[in-house]
Backbone as a chain_set.jsonl record, in Angstrom:
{"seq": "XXXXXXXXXXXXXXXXXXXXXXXXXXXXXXXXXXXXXXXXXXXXXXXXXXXXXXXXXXXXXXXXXXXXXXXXXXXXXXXXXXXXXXXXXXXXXXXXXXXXXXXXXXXXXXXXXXXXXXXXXXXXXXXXXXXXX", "coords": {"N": [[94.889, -140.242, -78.747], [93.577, -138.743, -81.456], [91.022, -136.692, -82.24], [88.48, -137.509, -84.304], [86.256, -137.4, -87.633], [83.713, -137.888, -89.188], [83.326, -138.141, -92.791], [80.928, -138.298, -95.753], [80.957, -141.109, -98.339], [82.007, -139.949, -101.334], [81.665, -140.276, -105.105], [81.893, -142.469, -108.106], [84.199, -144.282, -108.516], [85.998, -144.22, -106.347], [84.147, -145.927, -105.108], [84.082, -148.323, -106.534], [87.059, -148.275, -106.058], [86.92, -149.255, -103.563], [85.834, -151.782, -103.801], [87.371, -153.501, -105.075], [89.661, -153.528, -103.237], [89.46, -153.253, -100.083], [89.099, -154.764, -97.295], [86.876, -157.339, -96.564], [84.207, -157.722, -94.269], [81.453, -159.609, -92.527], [78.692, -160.122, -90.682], [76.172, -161.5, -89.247], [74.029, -159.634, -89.682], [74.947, -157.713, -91.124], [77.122, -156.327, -93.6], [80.762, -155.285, -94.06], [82.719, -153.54, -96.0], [85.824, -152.688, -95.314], [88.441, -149.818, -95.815], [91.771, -149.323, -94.405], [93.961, -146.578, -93.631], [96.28, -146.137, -92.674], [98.426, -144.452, -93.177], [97.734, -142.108, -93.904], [96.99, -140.916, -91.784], [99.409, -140.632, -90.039], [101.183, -139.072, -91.632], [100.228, -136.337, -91.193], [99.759, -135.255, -88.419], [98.708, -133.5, -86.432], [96.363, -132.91, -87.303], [93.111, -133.564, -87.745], [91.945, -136.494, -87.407], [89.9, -138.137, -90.498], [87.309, -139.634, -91.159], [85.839, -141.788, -94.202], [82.632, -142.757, -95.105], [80.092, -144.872, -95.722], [76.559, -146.377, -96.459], [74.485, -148.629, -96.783], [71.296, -150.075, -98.249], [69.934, -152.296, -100.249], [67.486, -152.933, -102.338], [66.617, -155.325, -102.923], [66.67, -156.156, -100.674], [64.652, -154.671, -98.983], [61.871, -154.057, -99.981], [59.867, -151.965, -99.106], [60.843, -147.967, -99.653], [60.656, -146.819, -96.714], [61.616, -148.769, -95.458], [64.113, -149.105, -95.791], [65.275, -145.971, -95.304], [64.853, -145.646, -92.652], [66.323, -147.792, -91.61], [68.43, -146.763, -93.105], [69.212, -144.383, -91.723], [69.472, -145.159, -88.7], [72.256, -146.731, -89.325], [73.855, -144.368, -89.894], [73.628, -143.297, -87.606], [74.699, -144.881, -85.376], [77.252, -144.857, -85.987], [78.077, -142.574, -85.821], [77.38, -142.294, -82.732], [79.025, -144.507, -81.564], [81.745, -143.529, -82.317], [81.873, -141.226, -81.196], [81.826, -142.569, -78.314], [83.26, -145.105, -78.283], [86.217, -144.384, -79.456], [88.473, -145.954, -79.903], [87.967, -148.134, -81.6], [87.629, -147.276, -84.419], [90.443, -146.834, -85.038], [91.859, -147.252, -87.153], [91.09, -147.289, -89.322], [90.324, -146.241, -92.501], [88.363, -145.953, -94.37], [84.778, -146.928, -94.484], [82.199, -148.855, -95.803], [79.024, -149.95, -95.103], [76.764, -151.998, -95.932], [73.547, -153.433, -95.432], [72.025, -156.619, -94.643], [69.691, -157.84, -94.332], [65.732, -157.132, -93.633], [63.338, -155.407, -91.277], [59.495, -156.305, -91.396], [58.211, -154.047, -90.824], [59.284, -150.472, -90.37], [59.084, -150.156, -87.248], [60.232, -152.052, -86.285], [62.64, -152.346, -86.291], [65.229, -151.448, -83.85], [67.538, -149.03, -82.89], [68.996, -149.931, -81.027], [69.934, -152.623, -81.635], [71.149, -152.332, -84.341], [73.302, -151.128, -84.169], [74.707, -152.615, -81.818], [75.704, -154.574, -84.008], [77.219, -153.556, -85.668], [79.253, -152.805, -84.227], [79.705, -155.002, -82.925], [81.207, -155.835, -85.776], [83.098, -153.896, -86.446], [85.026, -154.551, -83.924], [85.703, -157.22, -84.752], [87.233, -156.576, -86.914], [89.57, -154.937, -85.957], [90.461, -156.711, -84.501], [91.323, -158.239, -86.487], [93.324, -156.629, -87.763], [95.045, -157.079, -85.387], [96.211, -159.48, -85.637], [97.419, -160.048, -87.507]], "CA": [[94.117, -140.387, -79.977], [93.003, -137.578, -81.99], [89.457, -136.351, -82.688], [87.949, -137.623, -85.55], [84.887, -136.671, -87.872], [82.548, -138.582, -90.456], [82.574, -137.512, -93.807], [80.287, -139.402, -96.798], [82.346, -141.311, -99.929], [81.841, -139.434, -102.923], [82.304, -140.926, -106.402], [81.861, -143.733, -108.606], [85.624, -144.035, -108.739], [86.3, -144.0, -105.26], [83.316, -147.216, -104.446], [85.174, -148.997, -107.122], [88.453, -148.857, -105.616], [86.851, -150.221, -102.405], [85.118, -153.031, -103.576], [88.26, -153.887, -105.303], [90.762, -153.878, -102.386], [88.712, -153.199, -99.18], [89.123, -155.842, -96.166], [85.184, -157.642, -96.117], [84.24, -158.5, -92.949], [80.425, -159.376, -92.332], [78.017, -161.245, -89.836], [74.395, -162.142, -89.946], [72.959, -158.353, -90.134], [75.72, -156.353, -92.138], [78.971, -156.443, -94.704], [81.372, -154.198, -94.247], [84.07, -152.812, -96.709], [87.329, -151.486, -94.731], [90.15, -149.653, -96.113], [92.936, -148.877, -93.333], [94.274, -145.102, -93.721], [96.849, -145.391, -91.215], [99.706, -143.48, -93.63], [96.905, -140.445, -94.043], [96.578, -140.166, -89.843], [100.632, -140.591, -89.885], [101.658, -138.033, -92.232], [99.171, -135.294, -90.997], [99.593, -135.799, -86.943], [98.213, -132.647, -85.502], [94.762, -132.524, -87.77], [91.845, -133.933, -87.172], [91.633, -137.619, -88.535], [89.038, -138.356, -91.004], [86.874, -141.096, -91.333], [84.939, -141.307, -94.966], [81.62, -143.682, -94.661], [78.678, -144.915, -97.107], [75.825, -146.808, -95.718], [73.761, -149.149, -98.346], [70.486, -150.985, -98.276], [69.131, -152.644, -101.212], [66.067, -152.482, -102.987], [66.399, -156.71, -102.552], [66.55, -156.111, -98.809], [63.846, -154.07, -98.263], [61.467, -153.167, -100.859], [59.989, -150.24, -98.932], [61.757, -147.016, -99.066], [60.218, -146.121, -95.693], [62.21, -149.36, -94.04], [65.865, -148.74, -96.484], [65.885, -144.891, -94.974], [65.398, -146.127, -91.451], [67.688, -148.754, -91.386], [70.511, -146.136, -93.4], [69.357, -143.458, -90.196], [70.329, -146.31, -87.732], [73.492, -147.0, -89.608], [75.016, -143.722, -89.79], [73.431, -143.014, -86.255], [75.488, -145.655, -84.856], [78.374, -144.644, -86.456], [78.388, -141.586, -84.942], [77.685, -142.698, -81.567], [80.315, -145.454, -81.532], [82.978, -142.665, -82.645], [81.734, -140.329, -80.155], [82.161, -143.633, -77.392], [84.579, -145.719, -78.433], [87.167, -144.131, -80.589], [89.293, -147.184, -80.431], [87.449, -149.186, -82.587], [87.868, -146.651, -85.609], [91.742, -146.313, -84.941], [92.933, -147.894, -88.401], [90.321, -147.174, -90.852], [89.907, -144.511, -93.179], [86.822, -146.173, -95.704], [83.784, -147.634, -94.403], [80.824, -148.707, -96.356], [78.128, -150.583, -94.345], [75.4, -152.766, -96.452], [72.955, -154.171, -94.424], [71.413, -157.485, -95.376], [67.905, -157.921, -93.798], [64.705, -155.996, -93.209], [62.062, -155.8, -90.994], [58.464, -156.497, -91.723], [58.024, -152.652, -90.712], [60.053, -149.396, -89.824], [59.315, -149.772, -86.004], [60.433, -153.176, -85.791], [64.367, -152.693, -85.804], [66.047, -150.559, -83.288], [69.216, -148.391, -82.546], [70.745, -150.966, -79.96], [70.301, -153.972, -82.657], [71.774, -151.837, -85.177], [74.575, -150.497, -82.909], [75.625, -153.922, -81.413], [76.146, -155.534, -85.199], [78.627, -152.321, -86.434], [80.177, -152.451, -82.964], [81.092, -156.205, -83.765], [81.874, -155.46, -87.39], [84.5, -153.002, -85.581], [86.198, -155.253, -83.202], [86.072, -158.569, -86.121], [88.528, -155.788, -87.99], [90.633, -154.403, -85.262], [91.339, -158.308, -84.262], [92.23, -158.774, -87.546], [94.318, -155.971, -88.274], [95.972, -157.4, -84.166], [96.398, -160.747, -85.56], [98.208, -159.753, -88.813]], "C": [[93.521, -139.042, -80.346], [91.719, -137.934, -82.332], [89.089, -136.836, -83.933], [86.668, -137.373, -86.103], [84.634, -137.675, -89.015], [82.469, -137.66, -91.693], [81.992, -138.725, -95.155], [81.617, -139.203, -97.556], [81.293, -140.362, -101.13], [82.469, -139.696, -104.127], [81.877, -142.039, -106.631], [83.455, -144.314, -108.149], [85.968, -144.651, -107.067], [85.438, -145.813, -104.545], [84.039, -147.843, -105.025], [86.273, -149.463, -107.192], [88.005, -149.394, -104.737], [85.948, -151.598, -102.215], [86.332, -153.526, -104.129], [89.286, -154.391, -103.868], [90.659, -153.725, -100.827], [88.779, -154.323, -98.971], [87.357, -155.86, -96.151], [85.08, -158.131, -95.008], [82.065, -158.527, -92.916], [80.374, -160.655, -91.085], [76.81, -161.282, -90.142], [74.067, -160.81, -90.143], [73.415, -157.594, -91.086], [77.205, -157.075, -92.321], [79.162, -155.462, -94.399], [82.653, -154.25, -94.962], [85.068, -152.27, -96.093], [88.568, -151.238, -95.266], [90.807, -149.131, -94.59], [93.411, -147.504, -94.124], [95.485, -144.758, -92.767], [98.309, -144.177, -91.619], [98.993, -142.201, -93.702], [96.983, -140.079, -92.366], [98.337, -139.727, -89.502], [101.186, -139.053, -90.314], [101.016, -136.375, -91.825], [98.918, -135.802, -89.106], [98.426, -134.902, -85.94], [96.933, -132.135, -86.457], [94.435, -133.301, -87.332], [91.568, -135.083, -88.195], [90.327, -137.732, -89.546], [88.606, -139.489, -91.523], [85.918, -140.936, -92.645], [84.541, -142.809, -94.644], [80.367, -143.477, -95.73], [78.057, -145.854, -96.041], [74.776, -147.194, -97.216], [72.511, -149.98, -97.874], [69.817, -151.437, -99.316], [67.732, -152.961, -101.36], [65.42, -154.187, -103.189], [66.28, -156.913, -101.521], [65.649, -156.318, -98.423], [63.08, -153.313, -99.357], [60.434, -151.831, -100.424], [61.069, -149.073, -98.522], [61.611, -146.558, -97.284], [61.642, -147.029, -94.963], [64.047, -149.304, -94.289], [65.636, -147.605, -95.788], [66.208, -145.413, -93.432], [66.657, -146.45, -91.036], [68.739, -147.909, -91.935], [70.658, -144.563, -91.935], [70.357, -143.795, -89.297], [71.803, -146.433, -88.244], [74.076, -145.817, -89.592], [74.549, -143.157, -88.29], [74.388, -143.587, -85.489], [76.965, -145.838, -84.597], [78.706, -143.672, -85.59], [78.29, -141.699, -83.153], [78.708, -143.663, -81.131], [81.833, -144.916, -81.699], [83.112, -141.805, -81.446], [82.195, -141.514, -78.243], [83.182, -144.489, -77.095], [85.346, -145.32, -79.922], [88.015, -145.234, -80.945], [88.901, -148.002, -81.296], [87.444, -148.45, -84.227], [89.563, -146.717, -85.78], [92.353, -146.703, -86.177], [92.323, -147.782, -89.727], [90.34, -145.933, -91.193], [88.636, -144.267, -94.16], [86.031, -147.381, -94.408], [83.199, -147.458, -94.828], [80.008, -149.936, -95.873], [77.01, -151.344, -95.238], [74.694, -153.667, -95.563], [72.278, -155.382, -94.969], [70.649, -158.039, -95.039], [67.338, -156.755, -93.316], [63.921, -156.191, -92.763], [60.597, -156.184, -91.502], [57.685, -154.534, -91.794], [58.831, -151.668, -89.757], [60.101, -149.709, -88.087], [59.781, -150.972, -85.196], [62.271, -153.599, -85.492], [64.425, -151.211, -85.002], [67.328, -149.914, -82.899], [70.416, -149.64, -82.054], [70.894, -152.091, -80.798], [70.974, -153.174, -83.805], [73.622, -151.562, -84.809], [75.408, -151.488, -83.069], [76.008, -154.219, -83.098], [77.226, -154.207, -85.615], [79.236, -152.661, -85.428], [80.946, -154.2, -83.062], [81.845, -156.353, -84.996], [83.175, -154.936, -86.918], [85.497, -153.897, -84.64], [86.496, -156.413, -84.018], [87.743, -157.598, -86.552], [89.45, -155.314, -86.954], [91.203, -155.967, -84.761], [92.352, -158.687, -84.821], [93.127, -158.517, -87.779], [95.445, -156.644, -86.689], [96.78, -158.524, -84.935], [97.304, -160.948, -86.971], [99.869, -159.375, -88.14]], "O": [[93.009, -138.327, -79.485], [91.3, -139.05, -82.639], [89.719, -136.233, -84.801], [85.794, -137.106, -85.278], [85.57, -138.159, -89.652], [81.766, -136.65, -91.732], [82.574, -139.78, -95.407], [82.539, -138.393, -97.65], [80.108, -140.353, -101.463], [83.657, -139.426, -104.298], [81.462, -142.758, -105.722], [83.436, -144.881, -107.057], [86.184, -145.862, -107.008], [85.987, -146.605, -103.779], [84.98, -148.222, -104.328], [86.705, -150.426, -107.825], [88.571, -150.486, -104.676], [85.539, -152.218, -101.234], [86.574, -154.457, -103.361], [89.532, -155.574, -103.632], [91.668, -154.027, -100.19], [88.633, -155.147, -99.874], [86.642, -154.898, -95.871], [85.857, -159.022, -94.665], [81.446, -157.523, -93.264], [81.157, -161.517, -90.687], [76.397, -161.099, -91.287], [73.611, -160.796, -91.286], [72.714, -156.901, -91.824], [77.959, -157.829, -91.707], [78.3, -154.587, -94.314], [83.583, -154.946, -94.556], [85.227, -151.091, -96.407], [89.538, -151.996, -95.286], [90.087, -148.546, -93.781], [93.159, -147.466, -95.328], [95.736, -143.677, -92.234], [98.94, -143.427, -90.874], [99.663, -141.178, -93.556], [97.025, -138.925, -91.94], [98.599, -138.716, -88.85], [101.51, -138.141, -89.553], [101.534, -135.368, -92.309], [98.035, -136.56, -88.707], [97.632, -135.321, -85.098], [96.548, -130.974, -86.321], [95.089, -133.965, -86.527], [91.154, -134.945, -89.346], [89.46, -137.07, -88.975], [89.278, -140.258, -92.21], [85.091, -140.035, -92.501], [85.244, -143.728, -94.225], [79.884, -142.496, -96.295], [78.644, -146.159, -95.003], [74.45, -146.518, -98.191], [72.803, -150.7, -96.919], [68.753, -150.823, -99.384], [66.975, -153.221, -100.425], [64.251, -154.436, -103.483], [65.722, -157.964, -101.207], [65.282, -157.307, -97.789], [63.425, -152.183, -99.702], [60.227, -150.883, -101.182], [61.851, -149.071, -97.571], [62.549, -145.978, -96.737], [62.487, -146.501, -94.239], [64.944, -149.403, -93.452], [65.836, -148.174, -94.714], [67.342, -145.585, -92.986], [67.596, -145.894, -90.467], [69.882, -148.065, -91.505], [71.643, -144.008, -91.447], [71.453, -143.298, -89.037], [72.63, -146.175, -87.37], [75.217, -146.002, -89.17], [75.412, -142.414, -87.822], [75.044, -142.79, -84.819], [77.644, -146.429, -83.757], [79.524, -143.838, -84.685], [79.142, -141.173, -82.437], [79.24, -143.36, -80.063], [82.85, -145.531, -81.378], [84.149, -141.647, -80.802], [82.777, -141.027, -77.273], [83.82, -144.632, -76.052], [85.149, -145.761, -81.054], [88.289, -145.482, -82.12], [89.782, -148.697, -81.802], [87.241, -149.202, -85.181], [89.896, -146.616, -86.961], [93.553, -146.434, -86.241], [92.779, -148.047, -90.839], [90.363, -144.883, -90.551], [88.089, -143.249, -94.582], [86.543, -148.278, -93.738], [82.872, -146.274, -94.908], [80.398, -151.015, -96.318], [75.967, -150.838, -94.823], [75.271, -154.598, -95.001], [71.824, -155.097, -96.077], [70.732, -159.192, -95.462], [67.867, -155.762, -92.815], [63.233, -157.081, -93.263], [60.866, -156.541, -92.649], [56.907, -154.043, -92.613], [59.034, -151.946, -88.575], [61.198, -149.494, -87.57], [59.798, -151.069, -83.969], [62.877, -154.497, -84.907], [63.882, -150.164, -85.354], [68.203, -150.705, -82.546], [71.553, -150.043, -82.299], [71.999, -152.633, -80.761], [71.648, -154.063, -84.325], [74.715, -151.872, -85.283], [76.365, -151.605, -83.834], [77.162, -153.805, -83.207], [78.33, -154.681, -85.885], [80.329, -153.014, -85.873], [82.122, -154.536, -83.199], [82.93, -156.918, -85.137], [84.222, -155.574, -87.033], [86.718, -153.811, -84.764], [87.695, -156.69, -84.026], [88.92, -157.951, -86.468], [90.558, -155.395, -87.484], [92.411, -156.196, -84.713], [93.457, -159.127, -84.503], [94.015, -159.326, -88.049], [96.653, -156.667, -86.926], [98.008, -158.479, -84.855], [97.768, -162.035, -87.314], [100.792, -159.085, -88.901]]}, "num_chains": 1, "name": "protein.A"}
């Protein structure tokens, strides 16, 4: 498996195609959007895969900003540790965008490993799927 790196989506254009045709997969804490990329990792063997990633919390969530930045910390924190840990669980995507859909009462009340675990099942739900296809 090759190295891979995180970069943000940029564009209207670009969210638009992936709410359109993006695999949804959610559970009780978070939706996730996945496109598959596996002809971009194919065609291009000996670079360095790339993973692009958004991270969303609404303003219906969580109406302080203090507890939406948190919670989008945690989410691309997670990301990056889960890439850095288990690469297998990225192996087929090329779009993720993460919306989370609850909020604490206050910033110090959610933590990393509850954040973590719910992407880290989001990730194996979709690699099942893509098995079971």
């Amino acid at each position: 498996m090759l190295p891979a790196k995180l970069h943000t989506i940029k564009g209207k254009a670009k969210f638009d195609e992936l709410f359109k045709i993006a695999v949804k997969i959610k559970n009780k804490d978070c939706l996730a959007l996945i496109l598959s990329e596996a002809a971009q990792k194919e065609t291009n063997p000996g670079a360095v895969c790339t993973i692009f990633y958004a991270v969303a919390v609404s303003k219906k969530t969580a109406k302080k900003a203090v507890i939406r930045n948190r919670i989008k910390r945690l989410l691309r924190e997670s990301l990056k540790q889960l890439l850095k840990e288990e690469e297998v669980l990225f192996g087929k995507i090329g779009y993720i965008v993460l919306i989370w859909r609850w909020a604490p009462v206050s910033p110090g009340l959610i933590g990393l490993n509850v954040v973590k675990q719910s992407v880290k099942k989001i990730l194996n739900n979709f690699q099942t799927s893509i098995a079971n296809k």
